[in-house]
N, C-alpha and C positions, 0 to 999 in steps of 0.2 A: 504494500500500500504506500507505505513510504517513498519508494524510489518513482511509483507512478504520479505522484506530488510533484518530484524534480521534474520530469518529464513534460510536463504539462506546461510550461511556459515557453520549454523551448517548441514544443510543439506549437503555442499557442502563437509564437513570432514567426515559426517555417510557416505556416498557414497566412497569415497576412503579406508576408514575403511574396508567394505565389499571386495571390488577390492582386497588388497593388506590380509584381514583375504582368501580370495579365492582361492588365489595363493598358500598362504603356508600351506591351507588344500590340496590343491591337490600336493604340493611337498611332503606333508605327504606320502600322498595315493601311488606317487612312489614312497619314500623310504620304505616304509611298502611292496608294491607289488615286488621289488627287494632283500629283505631280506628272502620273503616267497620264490623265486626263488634259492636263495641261501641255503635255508635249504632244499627245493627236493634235490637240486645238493648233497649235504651231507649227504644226506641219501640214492640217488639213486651211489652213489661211498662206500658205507660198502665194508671192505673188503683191500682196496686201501691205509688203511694208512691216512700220512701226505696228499697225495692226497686230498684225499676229501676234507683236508680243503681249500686246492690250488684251488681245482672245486668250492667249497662252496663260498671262496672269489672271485674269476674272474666272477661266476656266479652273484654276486653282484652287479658288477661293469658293468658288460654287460649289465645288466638286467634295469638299472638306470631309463632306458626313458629319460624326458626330462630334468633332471638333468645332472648339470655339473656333469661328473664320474668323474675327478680331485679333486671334493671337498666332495665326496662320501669317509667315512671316516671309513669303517667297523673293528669291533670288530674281536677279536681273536676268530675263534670258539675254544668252549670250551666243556669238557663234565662234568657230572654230576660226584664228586668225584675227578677229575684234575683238574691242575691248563693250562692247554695247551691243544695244538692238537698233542701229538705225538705219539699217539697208533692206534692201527688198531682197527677199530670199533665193537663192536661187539652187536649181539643179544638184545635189551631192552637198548642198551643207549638212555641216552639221551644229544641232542648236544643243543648247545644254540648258532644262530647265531643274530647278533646285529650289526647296523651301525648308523651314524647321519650323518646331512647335516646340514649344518650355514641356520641361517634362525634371520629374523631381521622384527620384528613386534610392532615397536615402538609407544607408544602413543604422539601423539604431544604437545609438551610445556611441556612433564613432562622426566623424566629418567626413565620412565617404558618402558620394554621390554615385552611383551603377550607370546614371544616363553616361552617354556616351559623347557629347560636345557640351566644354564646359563656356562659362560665359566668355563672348572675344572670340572663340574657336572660330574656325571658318571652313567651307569649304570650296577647295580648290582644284582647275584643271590647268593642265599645261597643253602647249601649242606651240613650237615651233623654239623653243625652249622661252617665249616666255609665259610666266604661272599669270595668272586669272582667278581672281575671289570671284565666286557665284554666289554666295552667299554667308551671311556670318549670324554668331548666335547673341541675340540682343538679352538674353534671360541668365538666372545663374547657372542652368542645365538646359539641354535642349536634346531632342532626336531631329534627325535630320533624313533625306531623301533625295535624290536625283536621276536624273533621267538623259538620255542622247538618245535623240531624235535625228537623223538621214532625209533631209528632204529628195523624195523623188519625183 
């Protein structure tokens, strides 16, 4: 009886651990399924310009599910070669679209955070050897997502 007393707290934290690691796999899985919404939108607008990136980001933001869109935090699309969105797309680019959402996965009794960009983090592509921020994480923790989209 005793030892199932000890037991029962650390059970009682591996069970929350799961709950709250549960959550913010599936925040994952929307912001990864909203970002891959957002690069159709930017590849199915070729042609359009700055457009597409306007379709590209609204597309994001629509696209959220069950995430705050307020705290939906997307990246500039960008293409392979520039450092922005301000050309018309063309033939074999390729666009890179990216967002994060705050996410707070904290172990208990210690100052570790489990999310995986902390605040400042950013995420980056290279091109030709020079690097590219797509996006960076405004919050003290954040998960992040991205996408490369081939226009054809």
């Amino acid at each position: 009886m005793y030892e199932f007393a000890l037991a029962l707290p650390v059970l009682g934290m591996l069970l929350v651990g799961i709950i709250f690691g549960g959550m913010t796999f599936f925040n994952y899985v929307e912001l990864a399924n909203a970002v891959e919404a957002g690069g159709r939108a930017l590849a199915n607008g070729r042609g359009q310009g700055t457009s597409a990136c306007s379709l590209a980001t609204g597309a994001i933001t629509n696209s959220a599910g069950n995430l705050n869109a307020s705290q939906v935090v997307t990246g500039t699309v960008q293409f392979a070669g520039t450092s922005s969105c301000d050309s018309t797309l063309q033939l074999g680019d390729a666009g890179y679209v990216s967002a994060v959402y705050p996410c707070n996965l904290p172990i208990p009794f210690t100052n570790i955070n489990l999310c995986p960009m902390a605040s400042g983090g950013s995420l980056t592509m290279t091109y030709s050897d020079t690097q590219y921020t797509l996006v960076s994480c405004p919050y003290s923790h954040c998960i992040s997502a991205t996408t490369t989209v081939y226009i054809e």
